[in-house]
Biotite code that builds the C-alpha atoms (Angstrom):
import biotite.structure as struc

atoms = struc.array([
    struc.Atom([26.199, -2.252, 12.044], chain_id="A", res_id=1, res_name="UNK", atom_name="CA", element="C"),
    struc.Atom([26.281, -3.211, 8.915], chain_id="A", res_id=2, res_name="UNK", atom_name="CA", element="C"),
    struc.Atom([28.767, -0.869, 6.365], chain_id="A", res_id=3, res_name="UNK", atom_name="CA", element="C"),
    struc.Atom([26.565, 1.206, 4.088], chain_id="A", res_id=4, res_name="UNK", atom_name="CA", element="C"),
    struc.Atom([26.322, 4.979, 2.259], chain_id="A", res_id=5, res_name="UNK", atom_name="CA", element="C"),
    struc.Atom([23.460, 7.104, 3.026], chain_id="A", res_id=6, res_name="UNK", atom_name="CA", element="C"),
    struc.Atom([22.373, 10.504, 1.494], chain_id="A", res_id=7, res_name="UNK", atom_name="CA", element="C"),
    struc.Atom([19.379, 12.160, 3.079], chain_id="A", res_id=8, res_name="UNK", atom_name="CA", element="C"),
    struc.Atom([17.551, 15.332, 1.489], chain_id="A", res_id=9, res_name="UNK", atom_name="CA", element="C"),
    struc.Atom([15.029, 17.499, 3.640], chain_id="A", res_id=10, res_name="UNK", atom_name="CA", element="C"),
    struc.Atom([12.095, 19.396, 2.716], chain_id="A", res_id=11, res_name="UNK", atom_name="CA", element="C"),
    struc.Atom([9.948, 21.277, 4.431], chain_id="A", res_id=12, res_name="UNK", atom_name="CA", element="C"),
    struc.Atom([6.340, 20.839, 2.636], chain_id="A", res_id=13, res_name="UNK", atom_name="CA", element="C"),
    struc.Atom([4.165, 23.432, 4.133], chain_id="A", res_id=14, res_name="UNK", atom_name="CA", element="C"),
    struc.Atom([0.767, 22.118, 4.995], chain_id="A", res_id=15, res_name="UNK", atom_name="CA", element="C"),
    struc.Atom([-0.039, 22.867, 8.423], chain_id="A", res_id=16, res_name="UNK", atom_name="CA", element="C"),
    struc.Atom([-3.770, 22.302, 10.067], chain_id="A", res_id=17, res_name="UNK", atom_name="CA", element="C"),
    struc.Atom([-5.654, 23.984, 12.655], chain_id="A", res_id=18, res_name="UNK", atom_name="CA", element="C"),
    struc.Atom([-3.693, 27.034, 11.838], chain_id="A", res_id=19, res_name="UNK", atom_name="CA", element="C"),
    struc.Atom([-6.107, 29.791, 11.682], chain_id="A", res_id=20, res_name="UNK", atom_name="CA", element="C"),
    struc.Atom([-8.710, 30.762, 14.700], chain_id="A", res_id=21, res_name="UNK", atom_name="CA", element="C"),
    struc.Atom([-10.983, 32.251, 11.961], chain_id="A", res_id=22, res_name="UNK", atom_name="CA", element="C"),
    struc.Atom([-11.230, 28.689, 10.268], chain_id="A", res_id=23, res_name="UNK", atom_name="CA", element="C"),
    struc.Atom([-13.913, 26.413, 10.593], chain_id="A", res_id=24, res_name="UNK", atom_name="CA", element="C"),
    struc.Atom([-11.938, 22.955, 11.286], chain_id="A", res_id=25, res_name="UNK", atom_name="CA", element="C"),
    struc.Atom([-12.292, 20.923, 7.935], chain_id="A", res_id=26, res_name="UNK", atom_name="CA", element="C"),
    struc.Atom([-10.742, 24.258, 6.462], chain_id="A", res_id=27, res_name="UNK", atom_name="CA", element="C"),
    struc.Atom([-8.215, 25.069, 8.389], chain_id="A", res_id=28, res_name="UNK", atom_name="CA", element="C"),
    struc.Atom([-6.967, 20.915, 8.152], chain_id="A", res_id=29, res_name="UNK", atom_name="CA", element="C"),
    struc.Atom([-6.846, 22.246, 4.056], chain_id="A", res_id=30, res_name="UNK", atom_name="CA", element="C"),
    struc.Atom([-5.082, 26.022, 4.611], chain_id="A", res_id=31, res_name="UNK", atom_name="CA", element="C"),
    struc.Atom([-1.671, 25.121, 2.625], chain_id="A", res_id=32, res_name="UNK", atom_name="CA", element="C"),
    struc.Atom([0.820, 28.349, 4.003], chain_id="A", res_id=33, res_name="UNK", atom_name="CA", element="C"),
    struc.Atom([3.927, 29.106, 2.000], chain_id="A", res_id=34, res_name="UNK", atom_name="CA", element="C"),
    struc.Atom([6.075, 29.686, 5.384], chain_id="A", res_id=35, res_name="UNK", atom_name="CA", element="C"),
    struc.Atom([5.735, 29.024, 9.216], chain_id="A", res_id=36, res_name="UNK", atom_name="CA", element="C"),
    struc.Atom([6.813, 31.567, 11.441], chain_id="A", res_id=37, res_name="UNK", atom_name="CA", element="C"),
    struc.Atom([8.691, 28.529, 13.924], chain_id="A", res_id=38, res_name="UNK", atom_name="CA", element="C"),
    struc.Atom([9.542, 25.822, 12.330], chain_id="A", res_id=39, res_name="UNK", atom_name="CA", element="C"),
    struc.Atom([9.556, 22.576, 14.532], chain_id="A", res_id=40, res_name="UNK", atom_name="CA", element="C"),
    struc.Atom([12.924, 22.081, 15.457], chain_id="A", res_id=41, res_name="UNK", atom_name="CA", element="C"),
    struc.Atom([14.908, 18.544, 16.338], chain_id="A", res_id=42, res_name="UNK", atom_name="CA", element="C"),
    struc.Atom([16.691, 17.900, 19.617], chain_id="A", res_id=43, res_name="UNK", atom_name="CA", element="C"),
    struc.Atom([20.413, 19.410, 18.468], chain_id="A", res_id=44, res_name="UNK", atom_name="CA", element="C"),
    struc.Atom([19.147, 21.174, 14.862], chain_id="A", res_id=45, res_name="UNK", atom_name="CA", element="C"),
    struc.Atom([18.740, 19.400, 11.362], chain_id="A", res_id=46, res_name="UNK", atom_name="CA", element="C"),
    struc.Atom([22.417, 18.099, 11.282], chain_id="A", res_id=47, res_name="UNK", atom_name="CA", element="C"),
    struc.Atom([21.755, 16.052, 14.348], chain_id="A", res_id=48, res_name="UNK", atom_name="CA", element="C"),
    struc.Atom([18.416, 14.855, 12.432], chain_id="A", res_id=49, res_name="UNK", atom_name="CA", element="C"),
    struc.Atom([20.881, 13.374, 9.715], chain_id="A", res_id=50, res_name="UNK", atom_name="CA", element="C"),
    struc.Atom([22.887, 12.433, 12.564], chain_id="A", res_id=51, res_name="UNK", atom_name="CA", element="C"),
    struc.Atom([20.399, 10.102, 13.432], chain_id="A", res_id=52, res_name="UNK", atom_name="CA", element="C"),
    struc.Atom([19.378, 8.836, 10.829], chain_id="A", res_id=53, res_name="UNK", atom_name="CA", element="C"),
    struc.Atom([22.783, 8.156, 9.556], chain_id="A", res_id=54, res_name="UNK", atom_name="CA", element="C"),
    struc.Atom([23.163, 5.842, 13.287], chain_id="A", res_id=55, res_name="UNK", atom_name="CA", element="C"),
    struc.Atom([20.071, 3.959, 13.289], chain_id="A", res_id=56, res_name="UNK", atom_name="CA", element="C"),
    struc.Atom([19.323, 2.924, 9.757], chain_id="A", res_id=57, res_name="UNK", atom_name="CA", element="C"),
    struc.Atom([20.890, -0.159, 8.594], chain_id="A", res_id=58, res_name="UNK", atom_name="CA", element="C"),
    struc.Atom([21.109, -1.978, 5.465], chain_id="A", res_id=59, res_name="UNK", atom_name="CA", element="C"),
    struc.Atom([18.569, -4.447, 5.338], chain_id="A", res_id=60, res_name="UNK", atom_name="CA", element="C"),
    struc.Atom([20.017, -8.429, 4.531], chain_id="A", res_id=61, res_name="UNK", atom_name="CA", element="C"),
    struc.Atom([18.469, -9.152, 0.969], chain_id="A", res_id=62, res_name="UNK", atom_name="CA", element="C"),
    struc.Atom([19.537, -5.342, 0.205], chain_id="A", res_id=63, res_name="UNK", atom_name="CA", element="C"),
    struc.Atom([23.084, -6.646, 1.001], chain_id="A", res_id=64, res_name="UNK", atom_name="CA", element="C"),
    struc.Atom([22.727, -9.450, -0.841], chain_id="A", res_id=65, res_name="UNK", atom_name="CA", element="C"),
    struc.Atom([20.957, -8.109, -4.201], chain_id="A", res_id=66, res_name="UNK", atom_name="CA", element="C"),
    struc.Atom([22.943, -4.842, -3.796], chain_id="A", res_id=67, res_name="UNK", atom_name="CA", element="C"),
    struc.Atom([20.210, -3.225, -4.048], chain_id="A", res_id=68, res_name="UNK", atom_name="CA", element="C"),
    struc.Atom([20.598, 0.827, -4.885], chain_id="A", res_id=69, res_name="UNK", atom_name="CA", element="C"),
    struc.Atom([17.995, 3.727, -5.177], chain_id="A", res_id=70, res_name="UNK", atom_name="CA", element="C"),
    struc.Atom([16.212, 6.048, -2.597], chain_id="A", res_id=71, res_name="UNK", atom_name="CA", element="C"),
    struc.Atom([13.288, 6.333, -0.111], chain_id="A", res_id=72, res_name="UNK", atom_name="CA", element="C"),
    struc.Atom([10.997, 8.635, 0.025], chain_id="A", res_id=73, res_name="UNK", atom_name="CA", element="C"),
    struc.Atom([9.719, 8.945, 3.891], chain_id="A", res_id=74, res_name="UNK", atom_name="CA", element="C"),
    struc.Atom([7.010, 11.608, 4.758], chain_id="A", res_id=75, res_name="UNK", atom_name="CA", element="C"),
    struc.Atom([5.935, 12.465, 8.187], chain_id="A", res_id=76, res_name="UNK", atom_name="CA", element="C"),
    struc.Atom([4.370, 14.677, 10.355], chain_id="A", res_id=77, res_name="UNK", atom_name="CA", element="C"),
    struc.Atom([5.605, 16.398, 13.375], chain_id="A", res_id=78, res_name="UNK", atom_name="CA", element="C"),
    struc.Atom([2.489, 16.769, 15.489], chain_id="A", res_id=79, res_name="UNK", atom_name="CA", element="C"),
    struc.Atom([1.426, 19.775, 17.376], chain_id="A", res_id=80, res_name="UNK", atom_name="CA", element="C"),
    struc.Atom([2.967, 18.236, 20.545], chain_id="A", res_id=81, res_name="UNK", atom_name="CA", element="C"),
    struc.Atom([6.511, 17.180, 18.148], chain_id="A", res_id=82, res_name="UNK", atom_name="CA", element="C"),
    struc.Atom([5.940, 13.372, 18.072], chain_id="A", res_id=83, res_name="UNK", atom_name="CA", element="C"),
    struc.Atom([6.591, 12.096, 14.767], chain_id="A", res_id=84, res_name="UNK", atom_name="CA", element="C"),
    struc.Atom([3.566, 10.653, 13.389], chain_id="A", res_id=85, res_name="UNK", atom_name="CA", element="C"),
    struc.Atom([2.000, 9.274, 10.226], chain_id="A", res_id=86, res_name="UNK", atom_name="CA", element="C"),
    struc.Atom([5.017, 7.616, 8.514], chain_id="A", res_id=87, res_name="UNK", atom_name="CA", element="C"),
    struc.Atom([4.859, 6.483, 5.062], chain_id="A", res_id=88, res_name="UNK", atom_name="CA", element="C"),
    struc.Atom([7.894, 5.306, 2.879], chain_id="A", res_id=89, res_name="UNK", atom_name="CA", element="C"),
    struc.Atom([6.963, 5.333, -1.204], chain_id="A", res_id=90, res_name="UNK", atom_name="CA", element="C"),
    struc.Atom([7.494, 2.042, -2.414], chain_id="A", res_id=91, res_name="UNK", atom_name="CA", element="C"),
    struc.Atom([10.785, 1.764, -4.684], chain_id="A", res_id=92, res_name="UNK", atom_name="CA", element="C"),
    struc.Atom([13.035, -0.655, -3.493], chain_id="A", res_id=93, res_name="UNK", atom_name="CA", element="C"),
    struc.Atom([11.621, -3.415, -1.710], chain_id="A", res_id=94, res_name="UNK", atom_name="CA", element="C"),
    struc.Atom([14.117, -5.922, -0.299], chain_id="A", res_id=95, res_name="UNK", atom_name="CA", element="C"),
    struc.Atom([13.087, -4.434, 3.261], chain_id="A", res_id=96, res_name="UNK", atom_name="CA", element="C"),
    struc.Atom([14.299, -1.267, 2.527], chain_id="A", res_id=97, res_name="UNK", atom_name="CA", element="C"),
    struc.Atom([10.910, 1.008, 2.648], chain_id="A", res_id=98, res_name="UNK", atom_name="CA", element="C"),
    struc.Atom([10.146, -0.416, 6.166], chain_id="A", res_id=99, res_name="UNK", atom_name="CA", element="C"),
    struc.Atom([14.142, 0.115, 7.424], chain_id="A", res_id=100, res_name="UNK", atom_name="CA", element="C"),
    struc.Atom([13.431, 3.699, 6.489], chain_id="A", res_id=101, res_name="UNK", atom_name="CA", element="C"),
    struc.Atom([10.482, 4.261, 8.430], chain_id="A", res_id=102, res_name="UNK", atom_name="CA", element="C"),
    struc.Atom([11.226, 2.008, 11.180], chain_id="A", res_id=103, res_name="UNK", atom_name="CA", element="C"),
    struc.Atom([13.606, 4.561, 11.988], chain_id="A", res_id=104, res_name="UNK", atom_name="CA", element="C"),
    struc.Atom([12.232, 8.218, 11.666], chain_id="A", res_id=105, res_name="UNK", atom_name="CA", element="C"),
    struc.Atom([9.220, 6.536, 13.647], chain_id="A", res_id=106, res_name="UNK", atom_name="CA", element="C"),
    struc.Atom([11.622, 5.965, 16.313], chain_id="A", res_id=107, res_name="UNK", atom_name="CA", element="C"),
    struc.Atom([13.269, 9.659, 16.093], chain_id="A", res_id=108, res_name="UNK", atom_name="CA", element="C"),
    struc.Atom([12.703, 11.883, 19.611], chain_id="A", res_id=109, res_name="UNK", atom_name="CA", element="C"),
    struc.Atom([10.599, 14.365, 20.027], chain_id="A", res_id=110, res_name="UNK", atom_name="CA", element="C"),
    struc.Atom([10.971, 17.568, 17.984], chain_id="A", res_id=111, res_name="UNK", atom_name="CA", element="C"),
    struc.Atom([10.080, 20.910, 19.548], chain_id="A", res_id=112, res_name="UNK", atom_name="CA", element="C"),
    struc.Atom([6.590, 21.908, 17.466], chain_id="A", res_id=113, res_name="UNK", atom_name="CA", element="C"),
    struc.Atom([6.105, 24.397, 14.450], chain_id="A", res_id=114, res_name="UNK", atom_name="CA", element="C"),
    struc.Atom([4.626, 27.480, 15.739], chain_id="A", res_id=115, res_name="UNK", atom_name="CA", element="C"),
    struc.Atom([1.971, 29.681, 13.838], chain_id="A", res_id=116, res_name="UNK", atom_name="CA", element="C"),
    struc.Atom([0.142, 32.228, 14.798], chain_id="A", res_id=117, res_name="UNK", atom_name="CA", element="C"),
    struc.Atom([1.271, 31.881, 18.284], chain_id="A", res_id=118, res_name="UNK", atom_name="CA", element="C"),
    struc.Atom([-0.046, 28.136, 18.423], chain_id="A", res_id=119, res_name="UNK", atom_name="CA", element="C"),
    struc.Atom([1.432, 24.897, 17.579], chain_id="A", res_id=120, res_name="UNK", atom_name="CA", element="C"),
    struc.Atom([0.620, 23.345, 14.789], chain_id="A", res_id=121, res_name="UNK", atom_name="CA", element="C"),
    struc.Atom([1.375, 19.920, 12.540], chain_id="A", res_id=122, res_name="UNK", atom_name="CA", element="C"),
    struc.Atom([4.110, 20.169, 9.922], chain_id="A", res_id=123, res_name="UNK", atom_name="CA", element="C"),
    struc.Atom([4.641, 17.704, 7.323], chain_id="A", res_id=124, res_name="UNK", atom_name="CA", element="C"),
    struc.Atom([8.175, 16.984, 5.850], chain_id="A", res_id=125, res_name="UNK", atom_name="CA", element="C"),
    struc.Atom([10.074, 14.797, 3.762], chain_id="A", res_id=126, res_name="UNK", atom_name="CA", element="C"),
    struc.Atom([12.823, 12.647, 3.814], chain_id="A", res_id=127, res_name="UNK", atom_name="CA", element="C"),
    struc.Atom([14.780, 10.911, 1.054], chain_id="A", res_id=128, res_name="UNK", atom_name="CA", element="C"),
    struc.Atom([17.702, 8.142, 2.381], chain_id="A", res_id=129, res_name="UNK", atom_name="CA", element="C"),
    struc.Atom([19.636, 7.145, -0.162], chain_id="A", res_id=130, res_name="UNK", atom_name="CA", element="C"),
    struc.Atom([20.803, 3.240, -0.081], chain_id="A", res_id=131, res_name="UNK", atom_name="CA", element="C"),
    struc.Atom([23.872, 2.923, -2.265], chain_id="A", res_id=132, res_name="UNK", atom_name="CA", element="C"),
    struc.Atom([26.434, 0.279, -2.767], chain_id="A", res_id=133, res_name="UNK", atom_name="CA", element="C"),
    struc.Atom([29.052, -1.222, -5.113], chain_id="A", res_id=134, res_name="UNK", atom_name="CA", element="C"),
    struc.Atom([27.560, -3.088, -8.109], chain_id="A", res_id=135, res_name="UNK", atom_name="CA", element="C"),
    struc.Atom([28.377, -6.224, -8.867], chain_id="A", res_id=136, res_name="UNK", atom_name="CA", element="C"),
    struc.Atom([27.016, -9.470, -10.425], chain_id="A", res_id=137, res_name="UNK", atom_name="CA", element="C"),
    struc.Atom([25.051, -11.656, -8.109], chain_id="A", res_id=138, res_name="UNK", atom_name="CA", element="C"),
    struc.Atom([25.780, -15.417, -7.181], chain_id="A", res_id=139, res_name="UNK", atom_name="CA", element="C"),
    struc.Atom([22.849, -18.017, -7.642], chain_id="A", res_id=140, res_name="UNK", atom_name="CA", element="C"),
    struc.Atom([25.140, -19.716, -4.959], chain_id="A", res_id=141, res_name="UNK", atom_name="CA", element="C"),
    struc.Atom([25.511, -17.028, -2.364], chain_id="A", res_id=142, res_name="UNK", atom_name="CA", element="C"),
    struc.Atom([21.834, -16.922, -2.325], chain_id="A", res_id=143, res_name="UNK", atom_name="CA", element="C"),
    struc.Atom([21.097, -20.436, -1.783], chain_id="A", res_id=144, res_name="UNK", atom_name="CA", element="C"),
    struc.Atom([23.311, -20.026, 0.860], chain_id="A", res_id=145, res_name="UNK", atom_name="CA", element="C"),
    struc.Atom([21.882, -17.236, 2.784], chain_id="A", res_id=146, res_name="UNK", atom_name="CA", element="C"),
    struc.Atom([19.450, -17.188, 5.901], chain_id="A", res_id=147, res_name="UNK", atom_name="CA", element="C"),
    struc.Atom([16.310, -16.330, 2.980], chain_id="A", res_id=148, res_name="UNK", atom_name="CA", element="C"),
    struc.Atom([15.082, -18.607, 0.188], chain_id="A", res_id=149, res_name="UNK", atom_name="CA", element="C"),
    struc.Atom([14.208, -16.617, -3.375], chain_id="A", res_id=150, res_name="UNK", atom_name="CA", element="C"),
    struc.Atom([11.605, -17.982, -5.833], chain_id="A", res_id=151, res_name="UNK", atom_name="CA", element="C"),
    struc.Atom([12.269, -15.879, -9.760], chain_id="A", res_id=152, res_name="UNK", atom_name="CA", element="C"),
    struc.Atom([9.902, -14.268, -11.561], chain_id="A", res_id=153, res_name="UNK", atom_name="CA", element="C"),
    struc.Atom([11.335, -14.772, -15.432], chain_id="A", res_id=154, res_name="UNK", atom_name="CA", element="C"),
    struc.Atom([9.261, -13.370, -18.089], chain_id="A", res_id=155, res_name="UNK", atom_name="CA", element="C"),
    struc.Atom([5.987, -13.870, -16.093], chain_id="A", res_id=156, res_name="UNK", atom_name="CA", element="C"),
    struc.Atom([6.539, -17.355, -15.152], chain_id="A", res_id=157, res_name="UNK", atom_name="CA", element="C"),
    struc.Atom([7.508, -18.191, -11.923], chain_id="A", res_id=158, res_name="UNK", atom_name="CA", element="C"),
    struc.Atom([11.066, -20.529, -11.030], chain_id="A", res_id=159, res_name="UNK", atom_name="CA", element="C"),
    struc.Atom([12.745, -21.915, -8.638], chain_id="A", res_id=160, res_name="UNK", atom_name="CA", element="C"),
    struc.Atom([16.253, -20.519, -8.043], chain_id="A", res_id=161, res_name="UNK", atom_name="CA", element="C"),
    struc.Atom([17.727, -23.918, -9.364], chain_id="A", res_id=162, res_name="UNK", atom_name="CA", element="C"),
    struc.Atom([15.407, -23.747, -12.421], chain_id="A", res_id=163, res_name="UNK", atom_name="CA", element="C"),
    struc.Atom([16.608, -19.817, -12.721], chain_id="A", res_id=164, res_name="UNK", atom_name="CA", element="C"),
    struc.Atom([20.170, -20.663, -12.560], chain_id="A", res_id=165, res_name="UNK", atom_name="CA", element="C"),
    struc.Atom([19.770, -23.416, -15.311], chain_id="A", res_id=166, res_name="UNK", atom_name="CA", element="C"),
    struc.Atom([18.448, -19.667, -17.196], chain_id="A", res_id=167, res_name="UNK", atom_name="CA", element="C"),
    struc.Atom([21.071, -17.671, -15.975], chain_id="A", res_id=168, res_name="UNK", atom_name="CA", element="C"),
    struc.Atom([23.818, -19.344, -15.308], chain_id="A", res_id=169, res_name="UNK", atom_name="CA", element="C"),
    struc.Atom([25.799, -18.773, -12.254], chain_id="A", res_id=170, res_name="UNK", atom_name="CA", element="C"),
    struc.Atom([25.341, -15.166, -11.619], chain_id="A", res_id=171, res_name="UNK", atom_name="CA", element="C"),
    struc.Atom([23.224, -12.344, -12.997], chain_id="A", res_id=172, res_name="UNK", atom_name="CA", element="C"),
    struc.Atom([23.428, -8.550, -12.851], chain_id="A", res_id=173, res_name="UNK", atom_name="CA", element="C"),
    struc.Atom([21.783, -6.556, -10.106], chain_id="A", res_id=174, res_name="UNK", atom_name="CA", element="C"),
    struc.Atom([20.873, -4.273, -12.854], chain_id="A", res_id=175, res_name="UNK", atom_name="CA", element="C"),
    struc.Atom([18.187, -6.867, -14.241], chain_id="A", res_id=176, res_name="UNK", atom_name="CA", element="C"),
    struc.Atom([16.131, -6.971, -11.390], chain_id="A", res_id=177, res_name="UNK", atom_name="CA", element="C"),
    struc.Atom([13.470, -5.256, -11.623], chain_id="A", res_id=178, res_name="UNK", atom_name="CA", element="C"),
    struc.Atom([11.718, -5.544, -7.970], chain_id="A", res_id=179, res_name="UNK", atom_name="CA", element="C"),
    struc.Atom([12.251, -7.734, -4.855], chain_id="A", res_id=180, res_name="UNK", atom_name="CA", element="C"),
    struc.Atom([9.628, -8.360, -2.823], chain_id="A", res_id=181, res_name="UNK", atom_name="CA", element="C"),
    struc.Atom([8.114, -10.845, -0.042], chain_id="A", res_id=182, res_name="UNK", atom_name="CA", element="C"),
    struc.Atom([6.743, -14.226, -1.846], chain_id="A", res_id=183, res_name="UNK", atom_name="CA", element="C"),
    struc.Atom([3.688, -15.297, -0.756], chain_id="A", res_id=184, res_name="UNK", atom_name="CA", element="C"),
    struc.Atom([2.453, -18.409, -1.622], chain_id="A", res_id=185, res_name="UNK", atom_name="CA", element="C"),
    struc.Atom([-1.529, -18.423, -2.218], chain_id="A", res_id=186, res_name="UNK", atom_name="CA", element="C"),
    struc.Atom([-1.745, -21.861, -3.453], chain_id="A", res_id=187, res_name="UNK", atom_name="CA", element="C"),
    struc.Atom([0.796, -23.554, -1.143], chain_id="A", res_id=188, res_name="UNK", atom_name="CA", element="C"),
    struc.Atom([3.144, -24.947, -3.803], chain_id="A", res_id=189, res_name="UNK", atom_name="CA", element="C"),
    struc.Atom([5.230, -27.400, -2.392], chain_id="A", res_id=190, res_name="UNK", atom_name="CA", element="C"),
    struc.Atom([7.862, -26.959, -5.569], chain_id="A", res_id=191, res_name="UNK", atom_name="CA", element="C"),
    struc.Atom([7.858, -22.880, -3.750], chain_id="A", res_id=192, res_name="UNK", atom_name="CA", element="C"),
    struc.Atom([8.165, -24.057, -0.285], chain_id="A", res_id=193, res_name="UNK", atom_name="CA", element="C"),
    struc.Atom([11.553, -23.828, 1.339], chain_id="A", res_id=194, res_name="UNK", atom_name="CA", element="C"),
    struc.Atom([12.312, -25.131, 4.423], chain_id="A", res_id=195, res_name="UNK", atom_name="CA", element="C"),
    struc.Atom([14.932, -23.360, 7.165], chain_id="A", res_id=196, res_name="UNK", atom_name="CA", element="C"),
    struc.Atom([14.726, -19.993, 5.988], chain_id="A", res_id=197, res_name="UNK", atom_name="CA", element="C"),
    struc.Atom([13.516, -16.566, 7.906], chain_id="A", res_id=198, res_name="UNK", atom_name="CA", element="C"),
    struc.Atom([11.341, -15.268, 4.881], chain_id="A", res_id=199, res_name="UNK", atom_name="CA", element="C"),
    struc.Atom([11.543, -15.936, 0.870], chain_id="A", res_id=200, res_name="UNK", atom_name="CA", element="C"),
    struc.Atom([11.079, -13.169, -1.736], chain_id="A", res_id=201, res_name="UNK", atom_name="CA", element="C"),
    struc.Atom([10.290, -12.517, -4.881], chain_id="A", res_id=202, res_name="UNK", atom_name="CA", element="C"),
    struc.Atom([12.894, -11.755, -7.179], chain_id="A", res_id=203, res_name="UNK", atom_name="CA", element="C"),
    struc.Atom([11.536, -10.400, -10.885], chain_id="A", res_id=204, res_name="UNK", atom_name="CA", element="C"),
    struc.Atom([13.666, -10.125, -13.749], chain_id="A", res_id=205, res_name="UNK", atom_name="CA", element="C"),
    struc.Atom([13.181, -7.002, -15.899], chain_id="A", res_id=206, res_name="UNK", atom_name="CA", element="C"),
    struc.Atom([11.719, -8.615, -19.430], chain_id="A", res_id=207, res_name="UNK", atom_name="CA", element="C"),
])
């Protein structure tokens, strides 16, 4: 597995549905309560959560290669039966990150359920994984040589990565980019096709 530093911070955010026998249903899916009497527990306790996490997430390639640093936010629900459902990373990152993240809390075991008023219930939480490595200036050449071709978004205007590094000269600072993202191609360019690679992306420049 690929070497990498991860920081993960938990909340609890306590919006629970189908709560309250007194509720009709579209209210009770609305009742926001500020505690739950059991909270849904994972296999082991919250350590082994970060445990998990901490095993099964790995740096994504263009991450590695762009050195790409920040956080994803990852909420989720554990369902009344503890399945972990309804997944959704916030976009800030890109370079595969966001769907590394929730590829792997989808994947987490079973939790035991939150418990209120005697019944289970959903419970929404939050994750935040932190992806964090050394930075450094990036080679024009180590990308060309990767597995994934890159296409530059300069000032608006869209380059190749030889007609970026004509800009930029051999390497650039990770701290310029300002997203990374797949590249799709709408019109079919043939100057933005590149043969032999798994995927391209999008690499914009911060203006």
């Amino acid at each position: 597995m690929k070497h990498l530093y991860l920081i993960l911070f938990l909340l609890i955010t306590p919006f629970l549905s189908n709560a309250q026998t007194n509720s009709t249903p579209d209210t009770a899916k609305r009742k926001v309560f500020t505690s739950v009497e059991v909270e849904p527990a994972f296999p082991g306790g919250i350590n082994q959560f970060y445990q998990y996490i901490n095993t099964h997430v790995q740096y994504p390639d263009v991450a590695l290669l762009l050195g790409v640093n920040g956080k994803v936010t990852v909420s989720f629900w554990v369902d009344k039966s503890g399945r972990v459902v309804d997944v959704k990373a916030q976009k800030s990152l890109g370079s595969g990150c966001e769907y590394e993240a929730a590829k792997v809390v989808s994947s987490s075991p079973r939790w035991r359920p939150g418990i209120q008023n005697g019944r289970p219930v959903r419970v929404q939480y939050t994750v935040e994984v932190s992806f964090t490595k050394t930075k450094r200036k990036i080679a024009i050449k180590e990308l060309k040589d990767s597995a994934y071709g890159f296409v530059f978004n300069i000032n608006n205007t869209l380059y190749t990565i030889d007609e970026a590094e004509a800009q930029l000269g051999e390497t650039f600072k990770q701290a310029e980019i300002e997203s990374t993202e797949l590249f799709y191609n709408p019109d079919n360019d043939r100057k933005f096709i590149i043969a032999g690679k798994k995927e391209i992306y999008l690499i914009k420049l911060k203006s």
